[in-house]
C-alpha positions in Angstrom: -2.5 12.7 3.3 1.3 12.4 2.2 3.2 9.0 1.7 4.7 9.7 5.3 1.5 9.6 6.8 0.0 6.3 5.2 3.6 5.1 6.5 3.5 5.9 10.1 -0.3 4.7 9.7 1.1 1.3 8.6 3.7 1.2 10.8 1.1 2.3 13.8 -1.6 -0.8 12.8 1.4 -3.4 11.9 4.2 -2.9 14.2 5.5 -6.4 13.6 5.3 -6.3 9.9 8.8 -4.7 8.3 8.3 -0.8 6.8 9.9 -2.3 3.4 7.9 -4.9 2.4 4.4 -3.3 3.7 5.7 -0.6 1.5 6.1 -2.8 -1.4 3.2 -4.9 -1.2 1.3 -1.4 -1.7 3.4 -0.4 -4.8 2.7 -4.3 -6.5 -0.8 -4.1 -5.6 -1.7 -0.6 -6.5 -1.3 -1.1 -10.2 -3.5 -4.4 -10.0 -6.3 -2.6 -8.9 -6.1 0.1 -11.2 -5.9 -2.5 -14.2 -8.9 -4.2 -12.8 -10.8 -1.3 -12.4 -10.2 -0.5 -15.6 -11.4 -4.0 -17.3 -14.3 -4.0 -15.3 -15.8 -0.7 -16.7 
């Protein structure tokens, strides 16, 4: 699975949410979790 998929996925599931900021909400969060997954270990 490519970024275009997960995008088209988004857009399918959240039609009246924008592309941009679904897209950015993903980039801010990934790197939370991965810190977080990384304390708690």
């Amino acid at each position: 699975m490519n970024t275009k998929d997960v995008i088209d996925i988004i857009d399918f599931y959240e039609p009246k949410l924008k592309r941009r900021t679904l897209l950015t909400t993903f980039i801010i969060s990934l790197p939370i979790v991965l810190v977080f997954s990384v304390i708690l270990e």
